[in-house]
GUDO-159654 format. One record per atom (N, C-alpha, C): z, x, y. Coordinates in steps of 0.02 Angstrom, whole numbers, padded with zeros to 5 digits, always signed. Layout:
N
ZXY...
end
This chain:
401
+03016+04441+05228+02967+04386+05230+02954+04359+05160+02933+04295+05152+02922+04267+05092+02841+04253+05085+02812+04283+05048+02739+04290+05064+02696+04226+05007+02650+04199+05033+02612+04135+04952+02524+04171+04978+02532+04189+04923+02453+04203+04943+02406+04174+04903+02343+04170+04921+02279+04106+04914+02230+04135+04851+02225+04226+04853+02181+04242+04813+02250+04325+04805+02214+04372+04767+02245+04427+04734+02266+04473+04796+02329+04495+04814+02336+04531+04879+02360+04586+04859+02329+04659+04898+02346+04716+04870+02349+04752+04966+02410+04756+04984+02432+04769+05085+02429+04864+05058+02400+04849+05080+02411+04937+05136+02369+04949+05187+02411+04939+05237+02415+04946+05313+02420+04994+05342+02361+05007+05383+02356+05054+05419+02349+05057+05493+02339+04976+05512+02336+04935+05580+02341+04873+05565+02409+04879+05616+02419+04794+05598+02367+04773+05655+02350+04691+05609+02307+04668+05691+02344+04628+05726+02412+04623+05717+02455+04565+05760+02466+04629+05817+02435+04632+05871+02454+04713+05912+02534+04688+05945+02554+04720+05939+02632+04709+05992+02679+04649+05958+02678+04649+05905+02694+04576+05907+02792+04592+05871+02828+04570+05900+02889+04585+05916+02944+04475+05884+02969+04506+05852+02982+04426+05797+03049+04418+05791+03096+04382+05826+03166+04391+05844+03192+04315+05829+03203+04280+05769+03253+04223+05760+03318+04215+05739+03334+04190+05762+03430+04176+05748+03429+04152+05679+03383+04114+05674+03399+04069+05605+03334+04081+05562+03343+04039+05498+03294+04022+05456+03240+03976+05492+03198+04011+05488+03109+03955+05525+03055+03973+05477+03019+03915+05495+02971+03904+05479+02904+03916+05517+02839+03952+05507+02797+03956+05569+02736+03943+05533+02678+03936+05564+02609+03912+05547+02595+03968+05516+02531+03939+05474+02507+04003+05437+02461+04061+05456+02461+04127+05452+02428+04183+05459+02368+04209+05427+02315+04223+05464+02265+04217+05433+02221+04289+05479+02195+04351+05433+02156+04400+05464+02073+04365+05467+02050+04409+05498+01974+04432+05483+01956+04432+05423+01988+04462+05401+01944+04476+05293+01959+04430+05245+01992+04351+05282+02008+04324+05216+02069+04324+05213+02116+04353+05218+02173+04358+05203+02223+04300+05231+02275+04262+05199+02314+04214+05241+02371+04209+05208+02409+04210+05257+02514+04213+05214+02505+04135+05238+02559+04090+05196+02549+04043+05197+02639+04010+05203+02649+03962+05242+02728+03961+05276+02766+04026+05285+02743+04069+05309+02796+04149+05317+02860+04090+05362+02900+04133+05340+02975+04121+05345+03019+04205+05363+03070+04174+05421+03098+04237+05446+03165+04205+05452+03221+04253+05419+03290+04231+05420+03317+04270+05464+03393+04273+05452+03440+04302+05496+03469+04371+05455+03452+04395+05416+03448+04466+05395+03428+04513+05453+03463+04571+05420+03421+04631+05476+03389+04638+05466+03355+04690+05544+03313+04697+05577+03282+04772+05571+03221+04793+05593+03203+04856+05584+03148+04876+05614+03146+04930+05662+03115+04920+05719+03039+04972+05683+02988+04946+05670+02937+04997+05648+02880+05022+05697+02841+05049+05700+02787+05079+05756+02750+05121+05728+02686+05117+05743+02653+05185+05746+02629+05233+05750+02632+05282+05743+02615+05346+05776+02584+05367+05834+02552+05304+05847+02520+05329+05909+02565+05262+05973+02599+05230+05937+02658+05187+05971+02600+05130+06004+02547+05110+05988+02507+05053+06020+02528+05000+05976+02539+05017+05910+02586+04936+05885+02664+04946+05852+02685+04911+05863+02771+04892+05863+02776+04826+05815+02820+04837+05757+02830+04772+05731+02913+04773+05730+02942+04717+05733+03025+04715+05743+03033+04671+05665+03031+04682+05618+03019+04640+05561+03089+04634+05535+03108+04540+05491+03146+04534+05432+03153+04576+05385+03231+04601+05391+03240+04627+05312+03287+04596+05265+03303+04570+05198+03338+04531+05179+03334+04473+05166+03398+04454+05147+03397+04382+05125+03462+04333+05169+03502+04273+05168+03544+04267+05206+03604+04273+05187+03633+04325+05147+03671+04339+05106+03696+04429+05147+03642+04452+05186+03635+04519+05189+03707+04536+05237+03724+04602+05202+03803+04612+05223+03804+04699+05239+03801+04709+05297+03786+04771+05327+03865+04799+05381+03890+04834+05354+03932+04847+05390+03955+04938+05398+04002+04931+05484+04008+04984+05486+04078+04999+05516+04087+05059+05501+04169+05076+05503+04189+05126+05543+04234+05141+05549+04273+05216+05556+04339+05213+05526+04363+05280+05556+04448+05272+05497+04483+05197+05509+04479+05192+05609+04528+05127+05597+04489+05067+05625+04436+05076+05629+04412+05008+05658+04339+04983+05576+04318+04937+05580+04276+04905+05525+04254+04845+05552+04175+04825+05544+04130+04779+05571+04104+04750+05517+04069+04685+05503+04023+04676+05443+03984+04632+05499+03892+04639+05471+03863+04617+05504+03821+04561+05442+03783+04515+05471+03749+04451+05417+03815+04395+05398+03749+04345+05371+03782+04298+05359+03842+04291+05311+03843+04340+05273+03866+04317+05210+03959+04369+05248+03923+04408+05278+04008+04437+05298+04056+04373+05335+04031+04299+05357+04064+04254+05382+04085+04221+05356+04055+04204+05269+04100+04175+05248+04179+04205+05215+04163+04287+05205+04211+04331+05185+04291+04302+05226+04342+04296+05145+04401+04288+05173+04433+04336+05217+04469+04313+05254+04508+04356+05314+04561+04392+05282+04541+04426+05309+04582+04518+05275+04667+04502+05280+04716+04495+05228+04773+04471+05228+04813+04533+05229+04882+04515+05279+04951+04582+05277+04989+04553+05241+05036+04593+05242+05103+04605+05199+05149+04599+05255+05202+04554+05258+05245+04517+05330+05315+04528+05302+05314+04569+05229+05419+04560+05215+05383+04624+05156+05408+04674+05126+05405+04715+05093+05491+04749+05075+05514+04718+05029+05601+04766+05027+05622+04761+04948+05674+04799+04972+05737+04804+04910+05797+04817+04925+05807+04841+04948+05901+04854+04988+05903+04831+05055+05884+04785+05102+05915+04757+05157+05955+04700+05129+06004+04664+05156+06014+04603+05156+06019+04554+05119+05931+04539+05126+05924+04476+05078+05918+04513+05024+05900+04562+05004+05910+04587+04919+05961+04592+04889+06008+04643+04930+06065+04639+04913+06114+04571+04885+06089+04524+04902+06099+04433+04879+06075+04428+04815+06006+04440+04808+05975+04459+04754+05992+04518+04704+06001+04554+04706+06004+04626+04635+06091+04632+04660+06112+04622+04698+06200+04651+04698+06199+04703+04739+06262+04735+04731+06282+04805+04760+06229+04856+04762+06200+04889+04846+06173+04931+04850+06080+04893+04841+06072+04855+04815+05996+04833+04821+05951+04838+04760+05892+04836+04731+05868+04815+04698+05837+04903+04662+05869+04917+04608+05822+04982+04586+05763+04974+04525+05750+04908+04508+05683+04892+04469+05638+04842+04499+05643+04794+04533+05625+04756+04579+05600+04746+04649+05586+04693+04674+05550+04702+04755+05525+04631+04766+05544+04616+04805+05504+04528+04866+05468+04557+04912+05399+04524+04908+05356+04541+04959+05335+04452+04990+05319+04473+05051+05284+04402+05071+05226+04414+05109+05185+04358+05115+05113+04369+05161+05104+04363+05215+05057+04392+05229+05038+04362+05316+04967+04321+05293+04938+04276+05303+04891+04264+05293+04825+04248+05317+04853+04252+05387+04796+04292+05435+04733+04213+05441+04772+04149+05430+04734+04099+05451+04690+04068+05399+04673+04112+05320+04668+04084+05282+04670+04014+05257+04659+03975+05224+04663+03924+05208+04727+03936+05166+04780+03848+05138+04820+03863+05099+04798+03884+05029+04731+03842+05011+04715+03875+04939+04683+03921+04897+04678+03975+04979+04660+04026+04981+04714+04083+04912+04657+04116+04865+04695+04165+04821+04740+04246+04854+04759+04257+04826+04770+04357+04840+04805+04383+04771+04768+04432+04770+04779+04498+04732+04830+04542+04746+04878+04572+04730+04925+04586+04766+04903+04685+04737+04888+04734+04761+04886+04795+04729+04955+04833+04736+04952+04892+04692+05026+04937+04704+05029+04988+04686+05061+05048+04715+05036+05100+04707+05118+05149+04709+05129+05206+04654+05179+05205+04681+05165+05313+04690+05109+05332+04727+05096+05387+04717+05027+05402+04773+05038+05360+04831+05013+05332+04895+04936+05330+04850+04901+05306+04827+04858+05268+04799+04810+05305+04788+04828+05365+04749+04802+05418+04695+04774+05368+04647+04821+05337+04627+04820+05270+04583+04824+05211+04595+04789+05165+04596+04810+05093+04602+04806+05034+04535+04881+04995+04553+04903+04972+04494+04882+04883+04541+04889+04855+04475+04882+04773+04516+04979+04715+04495+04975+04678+04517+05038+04653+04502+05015+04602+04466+05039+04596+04404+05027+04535+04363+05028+04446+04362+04983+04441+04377+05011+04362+04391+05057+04315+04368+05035+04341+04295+05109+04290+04259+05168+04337+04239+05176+04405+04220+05232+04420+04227+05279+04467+04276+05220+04455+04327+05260+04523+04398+05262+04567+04393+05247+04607+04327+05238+04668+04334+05169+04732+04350+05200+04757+04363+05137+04821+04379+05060+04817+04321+04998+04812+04330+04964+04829+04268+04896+04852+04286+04884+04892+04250+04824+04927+04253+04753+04891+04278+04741+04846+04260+04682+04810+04253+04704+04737+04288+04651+04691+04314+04667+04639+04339+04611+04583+04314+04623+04501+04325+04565+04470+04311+04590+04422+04372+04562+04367+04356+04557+04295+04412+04637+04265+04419+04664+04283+04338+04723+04246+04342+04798+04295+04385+04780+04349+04410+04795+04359+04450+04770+04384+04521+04766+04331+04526+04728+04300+04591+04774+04245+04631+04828+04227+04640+04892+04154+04659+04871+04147+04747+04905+04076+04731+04902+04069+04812+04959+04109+04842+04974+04105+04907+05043+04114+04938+05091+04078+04915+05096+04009+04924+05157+03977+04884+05183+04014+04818+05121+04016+04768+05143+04043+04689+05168+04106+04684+05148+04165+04744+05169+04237+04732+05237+04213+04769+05288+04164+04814+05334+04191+04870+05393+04126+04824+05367+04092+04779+05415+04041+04741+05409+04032+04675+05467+04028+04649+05461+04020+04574+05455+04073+04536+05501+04116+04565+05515+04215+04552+05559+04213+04518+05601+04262+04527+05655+04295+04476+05708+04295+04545+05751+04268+04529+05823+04254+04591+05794+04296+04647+05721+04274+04673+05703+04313+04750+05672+04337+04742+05666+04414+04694+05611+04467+04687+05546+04423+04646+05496+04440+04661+05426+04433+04629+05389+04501+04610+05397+04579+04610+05380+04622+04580+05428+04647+04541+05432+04628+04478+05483+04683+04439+05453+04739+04397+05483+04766+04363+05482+04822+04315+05477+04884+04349+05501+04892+04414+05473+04968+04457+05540+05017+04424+05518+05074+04451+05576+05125+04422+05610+05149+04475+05662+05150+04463+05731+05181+04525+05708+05233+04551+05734+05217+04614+05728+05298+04667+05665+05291+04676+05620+05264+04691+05553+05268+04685+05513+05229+04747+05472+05271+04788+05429+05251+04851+05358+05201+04824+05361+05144+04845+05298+05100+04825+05276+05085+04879+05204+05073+04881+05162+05022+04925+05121+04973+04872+05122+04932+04926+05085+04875+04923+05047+04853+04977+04992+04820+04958+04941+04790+04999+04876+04727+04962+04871+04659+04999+04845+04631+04979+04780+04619+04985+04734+04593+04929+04657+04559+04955+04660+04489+04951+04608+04449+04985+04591+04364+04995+04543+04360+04966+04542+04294+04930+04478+04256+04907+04485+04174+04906+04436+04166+04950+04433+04097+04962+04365+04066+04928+04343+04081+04843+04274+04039+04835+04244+04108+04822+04172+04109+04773+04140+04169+04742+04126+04216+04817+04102+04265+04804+04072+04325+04848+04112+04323+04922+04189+04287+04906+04231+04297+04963+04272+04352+04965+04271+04380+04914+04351+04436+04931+04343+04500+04980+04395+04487+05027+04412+04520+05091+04429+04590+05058+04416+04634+05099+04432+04718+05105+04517+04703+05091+04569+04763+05082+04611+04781+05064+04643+04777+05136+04719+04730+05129+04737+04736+05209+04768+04804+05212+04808+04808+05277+04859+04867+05269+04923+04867+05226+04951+04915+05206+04978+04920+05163+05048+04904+05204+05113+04911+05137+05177+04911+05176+05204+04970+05133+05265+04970+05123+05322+05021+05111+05386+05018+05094+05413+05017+05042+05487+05005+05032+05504+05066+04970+05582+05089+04955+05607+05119+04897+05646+05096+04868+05644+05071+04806+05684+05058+04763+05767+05103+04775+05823+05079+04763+05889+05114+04743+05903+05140+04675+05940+05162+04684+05959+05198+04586+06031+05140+04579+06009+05154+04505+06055+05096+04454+06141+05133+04512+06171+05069+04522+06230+05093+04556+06311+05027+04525+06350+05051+04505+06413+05014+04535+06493+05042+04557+06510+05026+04576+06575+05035+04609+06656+04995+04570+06695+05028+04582+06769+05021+04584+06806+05034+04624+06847+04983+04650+06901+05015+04698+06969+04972+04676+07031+05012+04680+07077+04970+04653+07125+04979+04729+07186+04940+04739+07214+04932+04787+07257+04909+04762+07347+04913+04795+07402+04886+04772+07413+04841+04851+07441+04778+04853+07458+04768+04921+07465+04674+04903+07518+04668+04960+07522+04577+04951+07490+04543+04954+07499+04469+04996+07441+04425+04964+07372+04427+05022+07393+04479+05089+07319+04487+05102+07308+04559+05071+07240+04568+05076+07214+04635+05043+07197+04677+05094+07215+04744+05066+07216+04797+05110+07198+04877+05081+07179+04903+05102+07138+04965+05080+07201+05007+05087+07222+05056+04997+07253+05098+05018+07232+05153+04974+07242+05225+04973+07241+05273+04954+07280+05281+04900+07225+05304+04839+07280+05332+04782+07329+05408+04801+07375+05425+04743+07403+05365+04709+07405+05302+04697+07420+05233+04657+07417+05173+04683+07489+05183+04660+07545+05150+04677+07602+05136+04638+07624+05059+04657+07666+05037+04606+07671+04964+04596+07738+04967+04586+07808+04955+04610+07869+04927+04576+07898+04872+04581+07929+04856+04498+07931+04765+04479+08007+04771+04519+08065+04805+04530+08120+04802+04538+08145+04775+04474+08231+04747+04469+08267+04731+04414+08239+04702+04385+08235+04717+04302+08212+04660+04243+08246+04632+04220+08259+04583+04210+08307+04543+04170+08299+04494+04126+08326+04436+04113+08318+04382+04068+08266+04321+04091+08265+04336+04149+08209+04282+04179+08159+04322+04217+08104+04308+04203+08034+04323+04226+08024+04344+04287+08017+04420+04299+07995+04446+04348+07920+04464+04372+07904+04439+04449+07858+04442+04443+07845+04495+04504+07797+04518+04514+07789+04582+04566+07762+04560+04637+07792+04591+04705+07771+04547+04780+07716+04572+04776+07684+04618+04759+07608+04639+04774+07564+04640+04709+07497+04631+04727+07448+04637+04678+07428+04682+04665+07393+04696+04610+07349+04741+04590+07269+04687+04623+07238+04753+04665+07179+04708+04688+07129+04756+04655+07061+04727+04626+07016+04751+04607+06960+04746+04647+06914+04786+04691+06859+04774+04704+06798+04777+04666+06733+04761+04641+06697+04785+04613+06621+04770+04626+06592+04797+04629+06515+04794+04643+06438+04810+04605+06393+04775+04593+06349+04835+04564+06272+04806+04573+06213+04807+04563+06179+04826+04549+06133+04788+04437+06180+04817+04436+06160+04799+04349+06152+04728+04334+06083+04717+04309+06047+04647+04304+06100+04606+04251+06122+04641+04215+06177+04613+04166+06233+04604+04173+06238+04620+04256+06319+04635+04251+06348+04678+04250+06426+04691+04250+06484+04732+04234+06543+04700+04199+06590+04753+04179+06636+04710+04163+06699+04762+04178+06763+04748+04210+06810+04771+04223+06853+04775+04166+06875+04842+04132+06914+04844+04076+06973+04878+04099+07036+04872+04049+07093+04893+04069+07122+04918+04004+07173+04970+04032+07209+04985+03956+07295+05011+04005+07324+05038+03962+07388+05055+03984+07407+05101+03921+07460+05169+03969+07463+05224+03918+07515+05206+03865+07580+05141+03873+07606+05155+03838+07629+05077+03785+07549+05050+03798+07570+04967+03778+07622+04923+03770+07643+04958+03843+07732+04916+03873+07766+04955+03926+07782+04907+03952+07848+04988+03983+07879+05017+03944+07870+05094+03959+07927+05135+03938+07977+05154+03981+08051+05179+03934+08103+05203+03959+08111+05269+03933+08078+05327+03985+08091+05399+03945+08153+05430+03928+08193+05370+03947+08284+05415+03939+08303+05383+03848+08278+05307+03847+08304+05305+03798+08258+05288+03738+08180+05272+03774+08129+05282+03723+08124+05200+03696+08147+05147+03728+08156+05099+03716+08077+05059+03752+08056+05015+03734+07987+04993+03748+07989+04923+03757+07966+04882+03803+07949+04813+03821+07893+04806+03803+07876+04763+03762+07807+04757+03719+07765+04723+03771+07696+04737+03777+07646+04699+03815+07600+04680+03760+07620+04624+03773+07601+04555+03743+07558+04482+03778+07492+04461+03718+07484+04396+03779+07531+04352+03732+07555+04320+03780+07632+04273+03781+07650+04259+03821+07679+04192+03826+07702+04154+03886+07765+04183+03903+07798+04206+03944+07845+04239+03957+07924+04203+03967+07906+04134+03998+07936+04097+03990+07994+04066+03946+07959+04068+03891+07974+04058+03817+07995+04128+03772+07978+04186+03781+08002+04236+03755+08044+04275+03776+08095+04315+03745+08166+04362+03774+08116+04416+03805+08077+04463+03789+08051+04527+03806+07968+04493+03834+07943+04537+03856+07862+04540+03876+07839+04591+03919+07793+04590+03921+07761+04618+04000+07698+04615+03994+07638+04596+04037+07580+04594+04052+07559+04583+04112+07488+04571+04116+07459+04567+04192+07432+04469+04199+07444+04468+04237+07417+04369+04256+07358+04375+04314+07306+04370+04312+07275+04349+04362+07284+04291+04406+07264+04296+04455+07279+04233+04517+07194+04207+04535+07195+04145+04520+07129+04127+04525+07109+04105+04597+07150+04109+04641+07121+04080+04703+07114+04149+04733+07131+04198+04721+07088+04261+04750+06996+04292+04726+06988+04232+04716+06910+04272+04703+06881+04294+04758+06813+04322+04751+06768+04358+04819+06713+04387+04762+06638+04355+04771+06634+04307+04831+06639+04225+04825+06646+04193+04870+06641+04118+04859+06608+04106+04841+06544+04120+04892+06457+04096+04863+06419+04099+04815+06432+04175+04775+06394+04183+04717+06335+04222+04728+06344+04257+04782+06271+04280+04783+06268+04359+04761+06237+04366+04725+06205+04337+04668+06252+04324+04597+06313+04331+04608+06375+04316+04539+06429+04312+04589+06469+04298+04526+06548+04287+04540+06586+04337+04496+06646+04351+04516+06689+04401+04466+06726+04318+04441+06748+04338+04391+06798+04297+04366+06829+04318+04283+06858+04286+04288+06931+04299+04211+06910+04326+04149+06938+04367+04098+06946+04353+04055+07000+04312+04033+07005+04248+03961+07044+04223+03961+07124+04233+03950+07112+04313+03899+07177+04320+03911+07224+04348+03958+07205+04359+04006+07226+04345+04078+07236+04320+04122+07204+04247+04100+07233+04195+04137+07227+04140+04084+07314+04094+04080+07306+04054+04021+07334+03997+04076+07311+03942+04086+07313+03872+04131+07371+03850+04098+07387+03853+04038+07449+03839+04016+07505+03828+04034+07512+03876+04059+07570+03893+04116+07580+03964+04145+07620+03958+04219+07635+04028+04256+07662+04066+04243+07676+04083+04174+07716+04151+04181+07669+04179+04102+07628+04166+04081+07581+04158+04046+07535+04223+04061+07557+04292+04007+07528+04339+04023+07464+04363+03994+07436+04434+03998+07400+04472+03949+07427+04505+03921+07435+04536+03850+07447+04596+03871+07404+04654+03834+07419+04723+03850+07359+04786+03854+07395+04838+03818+07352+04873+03812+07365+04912+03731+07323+04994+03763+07324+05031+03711+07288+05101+03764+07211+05099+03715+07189+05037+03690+07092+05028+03681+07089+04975+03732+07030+05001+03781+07008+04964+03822+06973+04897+03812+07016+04837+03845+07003+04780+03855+06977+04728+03897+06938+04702+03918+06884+04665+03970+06964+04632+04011+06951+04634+04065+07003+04610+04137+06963+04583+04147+06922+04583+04210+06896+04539+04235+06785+04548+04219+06753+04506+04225+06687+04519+04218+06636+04487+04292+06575+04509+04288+06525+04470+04355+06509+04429+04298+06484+04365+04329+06431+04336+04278+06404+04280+04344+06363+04231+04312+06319+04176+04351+06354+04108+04384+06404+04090+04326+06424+04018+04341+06501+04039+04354+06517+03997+04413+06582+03984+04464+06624+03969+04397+06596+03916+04324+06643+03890+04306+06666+03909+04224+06633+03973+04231+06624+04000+04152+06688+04052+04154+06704+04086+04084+06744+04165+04091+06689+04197+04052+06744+04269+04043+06722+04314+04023+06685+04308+03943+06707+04277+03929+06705+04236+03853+06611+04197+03854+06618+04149+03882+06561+04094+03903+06516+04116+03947+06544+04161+04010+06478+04186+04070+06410+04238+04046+06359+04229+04079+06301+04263+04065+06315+04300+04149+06314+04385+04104+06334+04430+04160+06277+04429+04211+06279+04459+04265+06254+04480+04336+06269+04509+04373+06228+04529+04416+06257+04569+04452+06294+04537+04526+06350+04585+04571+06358+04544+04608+06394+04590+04655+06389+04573+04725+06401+04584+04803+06487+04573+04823+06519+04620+04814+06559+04615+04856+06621+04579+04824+06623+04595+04762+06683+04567+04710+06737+04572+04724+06770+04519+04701+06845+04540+04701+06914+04515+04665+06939+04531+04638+07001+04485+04601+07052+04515+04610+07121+04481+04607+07195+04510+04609+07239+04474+04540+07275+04506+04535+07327+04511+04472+07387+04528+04489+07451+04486+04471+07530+04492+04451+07515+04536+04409+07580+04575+04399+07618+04621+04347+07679+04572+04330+07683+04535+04275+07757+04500+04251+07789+04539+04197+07858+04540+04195+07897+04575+04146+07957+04529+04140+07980+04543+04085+08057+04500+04067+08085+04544+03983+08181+04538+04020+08188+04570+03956+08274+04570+03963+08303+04550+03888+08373+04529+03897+08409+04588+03863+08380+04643+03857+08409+04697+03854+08427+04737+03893+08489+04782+03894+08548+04819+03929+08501+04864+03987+08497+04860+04040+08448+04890+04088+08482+04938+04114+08540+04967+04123+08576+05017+04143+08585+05082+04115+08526+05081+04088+08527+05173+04068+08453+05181+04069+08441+05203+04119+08373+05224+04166+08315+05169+04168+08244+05181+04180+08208+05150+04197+08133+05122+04146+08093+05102+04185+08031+05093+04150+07976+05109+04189+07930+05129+04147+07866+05151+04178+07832+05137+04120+07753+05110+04170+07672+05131+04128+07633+05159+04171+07578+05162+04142+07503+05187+04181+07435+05152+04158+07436+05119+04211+07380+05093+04193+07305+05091+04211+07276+05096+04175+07200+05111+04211+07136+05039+04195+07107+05054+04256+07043+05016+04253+06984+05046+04247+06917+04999+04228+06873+05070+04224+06809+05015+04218+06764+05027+04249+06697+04980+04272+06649+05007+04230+06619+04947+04207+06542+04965+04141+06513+04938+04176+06455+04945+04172+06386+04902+04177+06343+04903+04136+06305+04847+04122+06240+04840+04099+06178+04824+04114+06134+04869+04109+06088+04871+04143+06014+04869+04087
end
């Protein structure tokens, strides 16, 4: 009640004289003024929509049902899974927001981070439960089921101790204008996180904590697979073996490829390196060597190196990179236009961003489902009839992470 009194008022009540009097409004009113026997008079009493509280006394002949509060008053009650708020002020409270996409290794990530899924990163999206669009959220995170709770940074996505207003975004700002998809980075591999959001629509709005979600990060991962086989590709089992048949004075080139698969994970990329044991073919009978050389083969008596074939890439799309060339492995120059490899390891092929860059020019990435193939060319106008040639050559996958 809001009391104006006329002269000095000092209440202690011991009988009310309103007997029975029982006071029940929905809203804010206004009522005539109150006035005892002794002088006494409240003057506009006023009764809101605050709670209520049922008083009596002892001998139960008077009952008062009296205002408590103001219209702000926010009384609520719970259990583990259910929660009520009672008063005005719990109506304007924003509506309690979910979490509708929580990942790192399905699918769409894998598009995003490469091979195997995302092991520092994570895309979450909202539910927003009817909110307005310019409704805020807080995004919390926990990666130790919420022993601890961390907040996600507004401007740089990452995890942080402490929070203010400015991370506070709408839905649009947390689900666009990320990092190639993910909007939580800096998490650590192998690692179980939740998340769960709050709403604020306007001061003394922010909604309770919705339910949480669930995802695990992957560990830093990439892959190699090499394959020998023609111009479709085909999975085979090492050994790999490769033979050029007769070498001679004109440029031989080999019916099958060397196919590379490669995959990873690493925000920087990989890069496919190569070496060979004997930087040429050797002939163990007579110790004689075909130099591997980059050189157009065409134009030279001796050679041998590897040529990439550019219409075997994988993937088309790019998601999230492309494998493609180093240059001295593929020279536009012309077709018979080799590399050649030495036994210190040399970049073959790399991931990077742009369809139209090499190994030279590309900004690495990671990437889904790689792939490139390579000729073996040789030529040589020396006496081939006293035994053979052999190398060994190896590939070998880096990443950076």
């Amino acid at each position: 009640m809001k009391f104006h009194t006329i002269r000095r008022l000092i209440i202690e009540i011991p009988v009310l004289y309103l007997a029975s009097l029982i006071v029940l409004f929905p809203q804010l009113s206004t009522a005539q003024n109150l006035t005892s026997d002794s002088g006494y008079e409240i003057i506009d009493p006023t009764i809101n929509a605050g709670g209520n509280d049922d008083q009596s006394s002892t001998t139960s002949a008077y009952k008062l049902l009296e205002s408590i509060g103001d219209t702000f008053n926010d009384e609520r009650f719970e259990s583990t899974n259910y929660k009520i708020g009672v008063g005005i002020g719990y109506t304007f409270m924003a509506n309690v927001p979910t979490i509708s996409y929580f990942e790192t290794s399905d699918a769409t990530m894998e598009s995003v981070c490469g091979e195997s899924g995302c092991y520092n990163r994570a895309r979450f999206e909202l539910g927003t439960e009817n909110n307005p669009s310019d409704a805020l959220y807080l995004i919390e995170i926990t990666n130790d089921n919420w022993a601890t709770t961390k907040y996600v940074d507004g401007s740089t996505h990452l995890p942080v101790t402490s929070k203010d207003i400015n991370d506070y975004l709408t839905q649009s700002s947390w689900e666009t204008g990320v990092w190639s998809g993910a909007n939580i980075i800096g998490l650590i591999p192998n690692t179980e996180y939740k998340i769960r959001a709050r709403a604020l629509n306007g001061d003394f709005t922010e909604s309770s904590a919705g339910p949480d979600a669930t995802t695990t990060t992957v560990v830093p991962y990439i892959y190699l697979d090499i394959n020998v086989a023609g111009e479709t590709w085909a999975q085979e089992d090492p050994p790999h073996e490769l033979e050029l048949g007769d070498i001679g004075p004109t440029v031989t080139t080999s019916s099958s490829y060397i196919w590379v698969d490669i995959g990873t994970n690493a925000v920087s990329g990989a890069t496919v390196n190569v070496r060979d044991e004997y930087e040429g073919l050797y002939n163990p009978i007579t110790t004689a060597l075909i130099d591997s050389l980059d050189e157009n083969l065409a134009t030279e008596s001796d050679g041998y190196g590897l040529r990439i074939n550019t219409s075997k890439w994988l993937p088309a799309t790019g998601d999230p990179g492309y494998v493609r060339e180093d240059p001295s492995f593929y020279n536009p120059a012309g077709s018979d236009w080799v590399g050649g490899m030495t036994n210190t390891p040399a970049v073959f092929m790399c991931t990077i961003d742009n369809s139209g860059e090499d190994c030279d020019t590309g900004t690495g990435t990671p990437v889904l489902g790689g792939r490139g193939a390579a000729w073996v060319k040789a030529k040589s106008t020396e006496d081939q009839s006293s035994g053979y040639y052999i190398d060994s050559v190896t590939f070998t996958a880096i990443g950076t992470w």
